[in-house]
PAZAPA-4460 file (N, C-alpha, C; in steps of 0.05 Angstrom, whole numbers, plus 32768, in hexadecimal, padded with zeros to 4 digits):
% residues 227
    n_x    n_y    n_z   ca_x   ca_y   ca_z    c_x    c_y    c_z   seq   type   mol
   78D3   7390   7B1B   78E9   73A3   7B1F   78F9   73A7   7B06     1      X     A
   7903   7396   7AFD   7911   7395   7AE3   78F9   739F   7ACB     2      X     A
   78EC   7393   7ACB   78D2   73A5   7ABB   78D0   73C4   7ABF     3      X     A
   78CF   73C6   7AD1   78CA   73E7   7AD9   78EC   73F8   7ADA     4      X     A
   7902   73E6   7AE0   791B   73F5   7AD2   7921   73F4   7AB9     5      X     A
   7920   73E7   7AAF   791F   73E7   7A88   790B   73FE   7A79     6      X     A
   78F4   7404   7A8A   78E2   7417   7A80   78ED   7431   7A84     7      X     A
   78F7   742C   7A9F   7906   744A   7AA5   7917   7458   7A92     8      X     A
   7932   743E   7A8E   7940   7442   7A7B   7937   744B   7A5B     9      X     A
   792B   743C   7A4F   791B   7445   7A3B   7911   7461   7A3D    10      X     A
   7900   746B   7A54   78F7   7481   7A54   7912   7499   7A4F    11      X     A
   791C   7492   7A67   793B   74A1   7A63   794B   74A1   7A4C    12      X     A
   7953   7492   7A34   7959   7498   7A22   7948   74A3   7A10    13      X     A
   792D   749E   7A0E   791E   74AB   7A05   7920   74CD   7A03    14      X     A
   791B   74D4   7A1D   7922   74ED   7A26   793E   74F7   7A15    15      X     A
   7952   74E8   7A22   7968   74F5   7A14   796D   74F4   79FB    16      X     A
   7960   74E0   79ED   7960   74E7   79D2   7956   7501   79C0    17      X     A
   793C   74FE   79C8   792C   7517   79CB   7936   7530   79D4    18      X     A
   7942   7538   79E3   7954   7549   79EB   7965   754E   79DC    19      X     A
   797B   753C   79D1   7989   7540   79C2   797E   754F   79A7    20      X     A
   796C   753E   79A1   795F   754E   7980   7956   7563   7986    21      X     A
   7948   7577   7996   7941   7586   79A1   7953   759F   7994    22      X     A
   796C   759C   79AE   7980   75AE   79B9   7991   75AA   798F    23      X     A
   79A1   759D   7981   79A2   758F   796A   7998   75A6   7958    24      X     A
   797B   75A4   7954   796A   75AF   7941   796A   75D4   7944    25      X     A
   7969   75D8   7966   796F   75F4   796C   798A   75F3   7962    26      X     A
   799E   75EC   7969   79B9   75F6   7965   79B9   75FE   7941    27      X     A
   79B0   75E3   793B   79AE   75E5   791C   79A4   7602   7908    28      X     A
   7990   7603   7917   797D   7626   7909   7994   7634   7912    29      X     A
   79A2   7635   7925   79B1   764D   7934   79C1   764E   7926    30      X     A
   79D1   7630   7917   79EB   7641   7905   79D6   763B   78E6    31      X     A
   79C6   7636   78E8   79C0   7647   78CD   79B7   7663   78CA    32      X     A
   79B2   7667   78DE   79AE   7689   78DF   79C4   7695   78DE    33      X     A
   79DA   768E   78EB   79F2   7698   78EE   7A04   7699   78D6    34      X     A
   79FA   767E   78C9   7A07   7683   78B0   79FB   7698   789F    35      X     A
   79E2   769B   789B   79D0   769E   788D   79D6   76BB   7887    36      X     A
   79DB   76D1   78A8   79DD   76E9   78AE   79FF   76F2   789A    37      X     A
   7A0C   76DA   78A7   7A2C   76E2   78A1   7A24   76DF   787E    38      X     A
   7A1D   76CF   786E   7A22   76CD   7855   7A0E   76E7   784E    39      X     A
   79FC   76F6   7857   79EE   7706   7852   79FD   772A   7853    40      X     A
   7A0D   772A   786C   7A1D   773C   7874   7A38   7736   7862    41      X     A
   7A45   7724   7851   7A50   771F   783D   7A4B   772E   7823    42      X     A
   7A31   772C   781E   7A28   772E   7803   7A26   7749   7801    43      X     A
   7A1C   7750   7820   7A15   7773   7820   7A37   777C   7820    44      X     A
   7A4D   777A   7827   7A5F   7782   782D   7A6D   777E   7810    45      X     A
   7A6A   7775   7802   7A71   7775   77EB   7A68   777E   77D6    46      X     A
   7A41   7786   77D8   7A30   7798   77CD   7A42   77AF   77C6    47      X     A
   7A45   77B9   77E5   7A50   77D9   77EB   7A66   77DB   77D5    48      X     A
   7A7F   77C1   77EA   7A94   77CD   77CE   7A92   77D0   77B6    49      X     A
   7A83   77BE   77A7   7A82   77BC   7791   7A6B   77E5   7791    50      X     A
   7A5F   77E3   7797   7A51   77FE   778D   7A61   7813   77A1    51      X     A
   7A78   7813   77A8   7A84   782E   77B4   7A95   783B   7799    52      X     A
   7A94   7850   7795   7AA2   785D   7780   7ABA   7862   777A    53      X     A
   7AC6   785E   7763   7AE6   785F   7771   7AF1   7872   7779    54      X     A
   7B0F   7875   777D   7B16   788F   7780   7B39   7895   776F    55      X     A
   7B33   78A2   775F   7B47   78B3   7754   7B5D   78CA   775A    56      X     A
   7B6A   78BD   7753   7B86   78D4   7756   7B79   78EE   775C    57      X     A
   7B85   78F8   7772   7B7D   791F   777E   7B5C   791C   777C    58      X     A
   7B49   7906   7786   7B30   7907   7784   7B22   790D   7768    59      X     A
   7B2C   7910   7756   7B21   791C   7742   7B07   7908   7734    60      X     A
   7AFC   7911   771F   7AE0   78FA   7721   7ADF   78EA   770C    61      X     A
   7AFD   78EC   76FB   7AFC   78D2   76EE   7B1B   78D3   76EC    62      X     A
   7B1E   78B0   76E4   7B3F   78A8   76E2   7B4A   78BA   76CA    63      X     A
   7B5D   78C7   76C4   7B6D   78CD   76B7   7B76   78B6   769F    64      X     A
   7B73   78BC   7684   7B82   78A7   766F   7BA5   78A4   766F    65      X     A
   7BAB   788E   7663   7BCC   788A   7666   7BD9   78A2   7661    66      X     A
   7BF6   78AA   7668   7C08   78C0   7668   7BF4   78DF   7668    67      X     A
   7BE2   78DC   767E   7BDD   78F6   7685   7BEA   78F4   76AF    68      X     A
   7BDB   790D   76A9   7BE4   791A   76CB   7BC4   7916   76D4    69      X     A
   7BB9   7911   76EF   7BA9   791B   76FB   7BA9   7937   770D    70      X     A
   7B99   7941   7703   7BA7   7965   771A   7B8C   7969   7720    71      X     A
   7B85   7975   773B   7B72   798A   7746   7B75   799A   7755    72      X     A
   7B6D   79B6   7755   7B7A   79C3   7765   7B62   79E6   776C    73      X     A
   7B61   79E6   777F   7B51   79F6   778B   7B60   7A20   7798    74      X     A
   7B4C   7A2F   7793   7B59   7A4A   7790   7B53   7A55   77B0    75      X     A
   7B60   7A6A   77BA   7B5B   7A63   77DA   7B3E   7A73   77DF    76      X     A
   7B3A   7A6C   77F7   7B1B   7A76   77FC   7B21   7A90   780F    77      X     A
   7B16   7AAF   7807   7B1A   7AC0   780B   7B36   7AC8   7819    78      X     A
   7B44   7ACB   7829   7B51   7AD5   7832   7B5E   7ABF   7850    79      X     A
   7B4D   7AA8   784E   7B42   7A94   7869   7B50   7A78   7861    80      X     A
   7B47   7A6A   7849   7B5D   7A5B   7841   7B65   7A4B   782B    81      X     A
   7B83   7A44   7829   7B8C   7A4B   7815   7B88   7A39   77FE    82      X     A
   7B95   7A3B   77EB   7B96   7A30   77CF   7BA1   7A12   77D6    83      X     A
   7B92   79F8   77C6   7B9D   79DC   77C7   7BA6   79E5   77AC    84      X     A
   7BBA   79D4   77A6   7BC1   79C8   7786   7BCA   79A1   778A    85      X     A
   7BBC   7993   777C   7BC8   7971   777D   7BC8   796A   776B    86      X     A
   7BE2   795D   7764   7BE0   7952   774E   7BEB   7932   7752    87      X     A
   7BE1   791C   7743   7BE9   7901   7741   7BE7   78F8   775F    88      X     A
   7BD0   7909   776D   7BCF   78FD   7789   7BE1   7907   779E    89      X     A
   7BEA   7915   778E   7C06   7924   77AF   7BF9   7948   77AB    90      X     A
   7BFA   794E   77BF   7BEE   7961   77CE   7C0B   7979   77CA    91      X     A
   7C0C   7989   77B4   7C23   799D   77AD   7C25   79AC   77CB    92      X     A
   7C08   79C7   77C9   7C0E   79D8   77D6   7BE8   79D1   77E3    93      X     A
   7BEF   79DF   77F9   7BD0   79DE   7810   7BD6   79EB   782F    94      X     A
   7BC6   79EF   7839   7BBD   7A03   784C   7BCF   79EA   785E    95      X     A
   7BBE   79D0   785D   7BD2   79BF   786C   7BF0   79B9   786B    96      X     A
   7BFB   79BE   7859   7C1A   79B5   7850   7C2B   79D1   785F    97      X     A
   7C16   79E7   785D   7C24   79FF   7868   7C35   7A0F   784E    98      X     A
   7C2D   7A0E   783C   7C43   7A14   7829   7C29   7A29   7814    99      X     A
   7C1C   7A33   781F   7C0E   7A47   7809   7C08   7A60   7811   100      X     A
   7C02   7A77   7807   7C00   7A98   780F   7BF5   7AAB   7803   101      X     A
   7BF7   7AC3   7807   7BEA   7ACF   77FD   7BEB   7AD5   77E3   102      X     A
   7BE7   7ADF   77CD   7BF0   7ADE   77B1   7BE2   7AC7   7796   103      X     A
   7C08   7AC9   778B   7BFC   7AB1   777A   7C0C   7A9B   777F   104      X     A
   7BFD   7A82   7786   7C0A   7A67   7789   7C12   7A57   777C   105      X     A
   7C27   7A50   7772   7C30   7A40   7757   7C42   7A23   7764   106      X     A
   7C3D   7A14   7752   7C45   79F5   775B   7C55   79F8   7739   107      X     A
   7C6F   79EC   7737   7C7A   79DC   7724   7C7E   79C2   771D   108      X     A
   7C75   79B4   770E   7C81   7997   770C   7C85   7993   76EE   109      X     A
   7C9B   797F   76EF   7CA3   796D   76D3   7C8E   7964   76C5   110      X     A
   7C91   796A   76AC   7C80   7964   7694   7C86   7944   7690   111      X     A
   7C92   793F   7699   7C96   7920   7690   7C8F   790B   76A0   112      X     A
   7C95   7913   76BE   7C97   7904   76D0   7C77   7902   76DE   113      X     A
   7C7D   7925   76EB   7C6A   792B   76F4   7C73   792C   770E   114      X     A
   7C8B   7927   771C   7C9F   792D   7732   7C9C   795B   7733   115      X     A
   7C98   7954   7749   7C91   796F   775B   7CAF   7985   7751   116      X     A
   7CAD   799A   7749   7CC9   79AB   7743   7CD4   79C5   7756   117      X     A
   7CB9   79C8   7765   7CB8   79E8   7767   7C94   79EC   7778   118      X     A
   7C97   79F4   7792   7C83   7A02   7799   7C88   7A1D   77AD   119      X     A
   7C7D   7A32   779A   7C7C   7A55   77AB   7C6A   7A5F   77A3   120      X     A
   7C63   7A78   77C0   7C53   7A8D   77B4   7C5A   7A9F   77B9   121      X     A
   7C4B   7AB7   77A6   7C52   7AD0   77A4   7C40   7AEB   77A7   122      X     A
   7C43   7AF1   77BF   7C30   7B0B   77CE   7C30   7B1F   77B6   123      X     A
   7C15   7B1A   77A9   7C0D   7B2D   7795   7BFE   7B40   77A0   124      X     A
   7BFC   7B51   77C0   7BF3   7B63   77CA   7C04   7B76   77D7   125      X     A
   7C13   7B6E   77E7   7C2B   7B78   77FC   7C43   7B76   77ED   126      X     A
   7C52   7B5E   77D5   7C64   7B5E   77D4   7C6B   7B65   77C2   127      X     A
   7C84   7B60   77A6   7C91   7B65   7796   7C8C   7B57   777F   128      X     A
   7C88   7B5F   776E   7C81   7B4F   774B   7CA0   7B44   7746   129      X     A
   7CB0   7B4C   774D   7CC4   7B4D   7740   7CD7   7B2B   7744   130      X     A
   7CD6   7B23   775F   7CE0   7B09   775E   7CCC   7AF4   7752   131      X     A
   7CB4   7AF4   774E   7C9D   7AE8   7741   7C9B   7AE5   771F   132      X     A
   7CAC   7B02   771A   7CB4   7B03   7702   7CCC   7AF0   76F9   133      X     A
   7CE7   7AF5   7708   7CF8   7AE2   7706   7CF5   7AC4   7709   134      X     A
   7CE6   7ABD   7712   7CD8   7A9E   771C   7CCD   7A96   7700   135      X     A
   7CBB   7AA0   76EF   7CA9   7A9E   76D9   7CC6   7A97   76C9   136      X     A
   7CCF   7AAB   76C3   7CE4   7AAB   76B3   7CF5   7A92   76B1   137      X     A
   7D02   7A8A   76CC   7D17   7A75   76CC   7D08   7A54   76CE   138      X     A
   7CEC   7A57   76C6   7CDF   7A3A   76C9   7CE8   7A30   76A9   139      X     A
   7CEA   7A1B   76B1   7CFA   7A02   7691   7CD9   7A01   767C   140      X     A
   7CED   79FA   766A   7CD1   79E9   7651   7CCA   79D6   7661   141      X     A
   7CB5   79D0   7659   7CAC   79B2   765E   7CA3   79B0   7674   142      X     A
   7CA1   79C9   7686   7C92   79C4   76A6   7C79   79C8   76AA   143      X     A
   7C69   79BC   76B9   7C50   79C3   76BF   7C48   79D5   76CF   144      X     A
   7C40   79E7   76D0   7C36   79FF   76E6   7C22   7A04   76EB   145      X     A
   7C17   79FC   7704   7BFD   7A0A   770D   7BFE   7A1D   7724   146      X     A
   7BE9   7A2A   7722   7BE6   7A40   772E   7BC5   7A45   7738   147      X     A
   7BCA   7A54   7751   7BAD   7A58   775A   7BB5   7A74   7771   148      X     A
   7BA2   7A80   7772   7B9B   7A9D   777D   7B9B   7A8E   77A2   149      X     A
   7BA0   7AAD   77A9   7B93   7AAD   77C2   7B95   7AC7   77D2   150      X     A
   7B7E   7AC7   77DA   7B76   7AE8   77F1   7B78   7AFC   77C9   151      X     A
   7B86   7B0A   77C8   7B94   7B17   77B1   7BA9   7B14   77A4   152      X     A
   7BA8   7B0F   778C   7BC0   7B06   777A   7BC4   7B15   7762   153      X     A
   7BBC   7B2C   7768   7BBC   7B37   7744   7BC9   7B56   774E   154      X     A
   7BC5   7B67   7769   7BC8   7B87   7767   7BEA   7B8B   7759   155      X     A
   7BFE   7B79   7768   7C16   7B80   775D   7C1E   7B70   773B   156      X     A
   7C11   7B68   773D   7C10   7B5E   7716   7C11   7B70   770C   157      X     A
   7C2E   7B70   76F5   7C2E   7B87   76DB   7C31   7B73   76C3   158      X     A
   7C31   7B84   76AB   7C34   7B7F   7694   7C43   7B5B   7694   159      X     A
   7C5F   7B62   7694   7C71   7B51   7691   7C6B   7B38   76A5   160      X     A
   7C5E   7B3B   76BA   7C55   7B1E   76C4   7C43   7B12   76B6   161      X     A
   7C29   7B24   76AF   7C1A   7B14   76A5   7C14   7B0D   768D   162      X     A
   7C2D   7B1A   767D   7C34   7B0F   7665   7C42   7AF2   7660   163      X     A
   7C4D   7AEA   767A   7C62   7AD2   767B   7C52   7AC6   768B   164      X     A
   7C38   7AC5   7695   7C28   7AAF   769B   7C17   7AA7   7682   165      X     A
   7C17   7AC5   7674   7C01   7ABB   765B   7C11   7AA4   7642   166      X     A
   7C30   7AA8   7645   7C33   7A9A   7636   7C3B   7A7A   763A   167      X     A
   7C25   7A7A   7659   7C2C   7A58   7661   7C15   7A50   7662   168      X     A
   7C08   7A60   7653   7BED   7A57   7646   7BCE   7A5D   765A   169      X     A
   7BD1   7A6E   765F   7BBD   7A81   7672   7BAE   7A92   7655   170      X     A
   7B98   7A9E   7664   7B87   7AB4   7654   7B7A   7ABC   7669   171      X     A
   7B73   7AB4   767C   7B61   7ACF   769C   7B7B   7ADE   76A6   172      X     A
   7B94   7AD3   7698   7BA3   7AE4   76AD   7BA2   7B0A   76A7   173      X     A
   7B9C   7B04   768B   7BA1   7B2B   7686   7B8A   7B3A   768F   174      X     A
   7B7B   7B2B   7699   7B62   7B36   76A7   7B5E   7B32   76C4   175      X     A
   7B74   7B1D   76D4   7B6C   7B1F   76E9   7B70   7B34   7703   176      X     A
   7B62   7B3A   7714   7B53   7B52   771F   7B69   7B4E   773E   177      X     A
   7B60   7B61   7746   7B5F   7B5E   7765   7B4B   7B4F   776F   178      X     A
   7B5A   7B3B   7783   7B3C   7B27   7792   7B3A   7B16   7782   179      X     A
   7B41   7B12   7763   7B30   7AFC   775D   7B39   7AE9   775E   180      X     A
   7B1B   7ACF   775B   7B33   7ABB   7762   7B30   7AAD   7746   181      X     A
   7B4F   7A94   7748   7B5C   7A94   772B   7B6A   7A7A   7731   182      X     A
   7B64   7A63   7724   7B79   7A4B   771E   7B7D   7A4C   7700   183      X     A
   7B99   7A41   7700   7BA0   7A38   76E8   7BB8   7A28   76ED   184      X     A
   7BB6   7A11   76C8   7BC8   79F9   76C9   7BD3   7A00   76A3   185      X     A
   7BED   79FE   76B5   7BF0   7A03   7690   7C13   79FC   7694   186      X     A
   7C21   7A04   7682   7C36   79FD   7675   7C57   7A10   766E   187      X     A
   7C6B   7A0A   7671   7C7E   7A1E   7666   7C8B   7A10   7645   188      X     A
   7C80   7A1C   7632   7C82   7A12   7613   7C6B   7A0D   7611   189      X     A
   7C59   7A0C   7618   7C39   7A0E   760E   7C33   7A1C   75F4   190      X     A
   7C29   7A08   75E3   7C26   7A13   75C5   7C0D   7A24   75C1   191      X     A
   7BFF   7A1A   75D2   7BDB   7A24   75CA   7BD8   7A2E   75E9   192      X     A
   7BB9   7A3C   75F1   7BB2   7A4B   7607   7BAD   7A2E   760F   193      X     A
   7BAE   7A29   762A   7BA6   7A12   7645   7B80   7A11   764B   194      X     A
   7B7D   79F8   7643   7B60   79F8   7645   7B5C   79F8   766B   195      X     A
   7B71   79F9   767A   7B6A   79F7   7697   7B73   7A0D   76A3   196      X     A
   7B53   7A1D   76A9   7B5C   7A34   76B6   7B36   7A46   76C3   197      X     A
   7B39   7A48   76D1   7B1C   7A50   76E1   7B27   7A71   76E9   198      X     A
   7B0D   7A81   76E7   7B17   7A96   76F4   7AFB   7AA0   76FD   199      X     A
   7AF6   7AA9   7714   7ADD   7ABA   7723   7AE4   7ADB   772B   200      X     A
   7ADF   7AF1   771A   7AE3   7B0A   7721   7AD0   7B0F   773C   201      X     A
   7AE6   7B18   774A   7ADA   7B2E   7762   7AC4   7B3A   775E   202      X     A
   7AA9   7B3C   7765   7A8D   7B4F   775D   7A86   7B4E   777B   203      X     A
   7A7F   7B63   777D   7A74   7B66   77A8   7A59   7B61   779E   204      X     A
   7A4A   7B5A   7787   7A28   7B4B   7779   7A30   7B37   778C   205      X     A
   7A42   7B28   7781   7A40   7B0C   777B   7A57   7AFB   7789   206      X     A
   7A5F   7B0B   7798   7A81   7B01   77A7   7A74   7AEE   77BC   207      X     A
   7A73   7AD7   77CA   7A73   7ABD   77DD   7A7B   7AC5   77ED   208      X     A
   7A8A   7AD3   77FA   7A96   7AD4   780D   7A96   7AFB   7805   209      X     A
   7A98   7B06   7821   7A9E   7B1F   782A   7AB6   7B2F   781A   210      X     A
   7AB3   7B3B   7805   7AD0   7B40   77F9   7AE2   7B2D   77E6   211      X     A
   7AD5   7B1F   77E3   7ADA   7B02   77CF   7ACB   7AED   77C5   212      X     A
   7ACF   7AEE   77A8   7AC3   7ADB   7798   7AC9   7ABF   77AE   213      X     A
   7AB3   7AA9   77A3   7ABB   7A8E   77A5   7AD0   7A81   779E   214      X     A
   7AD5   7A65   77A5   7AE2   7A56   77A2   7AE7   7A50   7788   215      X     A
   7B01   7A4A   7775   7AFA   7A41   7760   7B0A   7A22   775D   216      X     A
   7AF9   7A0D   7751   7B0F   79F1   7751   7B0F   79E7   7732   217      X     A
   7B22   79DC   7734   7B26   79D3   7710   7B33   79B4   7720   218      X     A
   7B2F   79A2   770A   7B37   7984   7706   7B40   7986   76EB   219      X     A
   7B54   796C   76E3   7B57   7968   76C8   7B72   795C   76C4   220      X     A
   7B6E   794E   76B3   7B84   793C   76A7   7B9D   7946   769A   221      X     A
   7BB8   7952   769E   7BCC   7959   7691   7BE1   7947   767E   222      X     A
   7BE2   794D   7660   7BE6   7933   7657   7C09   7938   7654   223      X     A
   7C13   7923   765C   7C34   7920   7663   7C42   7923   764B   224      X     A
   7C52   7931   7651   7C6F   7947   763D   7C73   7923   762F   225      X     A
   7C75   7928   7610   7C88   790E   7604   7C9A   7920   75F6   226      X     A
   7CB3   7910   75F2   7CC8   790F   75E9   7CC4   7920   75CF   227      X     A
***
């Protein structure tokens, strides 16, 4: 009897030993898989970041060098919607902000700062040249001005406007049309013509839209007023 309970016992630890290494060895693969997945899903998650692209001031597609501006700014799309202008990442004027129209759209800011001065537009179809004129006129040295079209911006344009855009460093302006569409970034004391400026004439060839050229967008670095 004692012979045959001692065997039992033996058997029985046996078992449970066995058991134990068993259950042990599974658990064991399980968190090495678990690790294995997590340090894997680590490496991928850090893959990504490291290869996601960055992103720049107003989306633009490269960083801007020291004491410039980042600006991009878009001309409105036919008559449907309107002109963006951004600069340094703040959103001037847009369809969303509610602050743009028919005409020509102009945003002012500090040459120095780059702090916002001034955003209006002016119905160059239905309305008056004449307070548009006074506006040009009373902007300071040293400000930044951009400007972008929308629906039509040119029928009530005369001489004397687009003489006082040309001298903030424009050149499409003495040609621009009815319909067309037109950004520009330029300056009040501007010494030389503004290398930032896109213009698409109206052609019913070649117009994107029913009665209107395409979209036009410009990016680009504005380098900050010094002393």
């Amino acid at each position: 009897m004692r012979v045959a309970g001692a065997a039992k016992l033996i058997v029985a630890v046996a078992v449970f030993l066995l058991t134990f290494y068993v259950i042990s060895q599974v658990f064991e693969i399980k968190m090495d898989t678990s690790l294995g997945n997590l340090f894997a899903r680590s490496a991928l998650d850090t893959a990504a970041r490291s290869t996601k692209p960055p992103r720049y001031k107003c989306g633009i597609s490269k960083a801007c060098p020291e004491k410039h501006f980042a600006f991009k700014m878009a001309s409105g799309a036919a008559n449907v919607v309107g002109p963006k202008i951004c600069l340094e990442d703040n959103v001037l004027m847009s369809g969303v902000k509610n602050n743009v129209g028919r005409g020509i759209n102009v945003a002012l800011a500090n040459g120095k700062t780059g702090e916002v001065l001034d955003t209006k537009y002016f119905d160059m179809w239905g309305g008056d040249v004449a307070p548009f004129i006074e506006f040009l006129k009373a902007i300071q040295d040293g400000t930044i001005v951009l400007m972008g079209t929308y629906d039509d911006g040119a029928t009530k344009l005369n001489d004397e406007a687009r003489r006082l855009i040309s001298e903030l460093g424009s050149t499409s302006i003495n040609t621009l049309g009815f319909r067309d569409n037109w950004v520009f970034c330029g300056g009040k004391g501007i010494k030389t013509k503004s290398p930032f400026e896109q213009h698409i004439k109206n052609n019913k060839d070649t117009n994107k839209y029913e009665g209107w050229p395409e979209v036009v967008e410009m990016e680009g670095c504005i380098p900050q007023k010094q002393d």
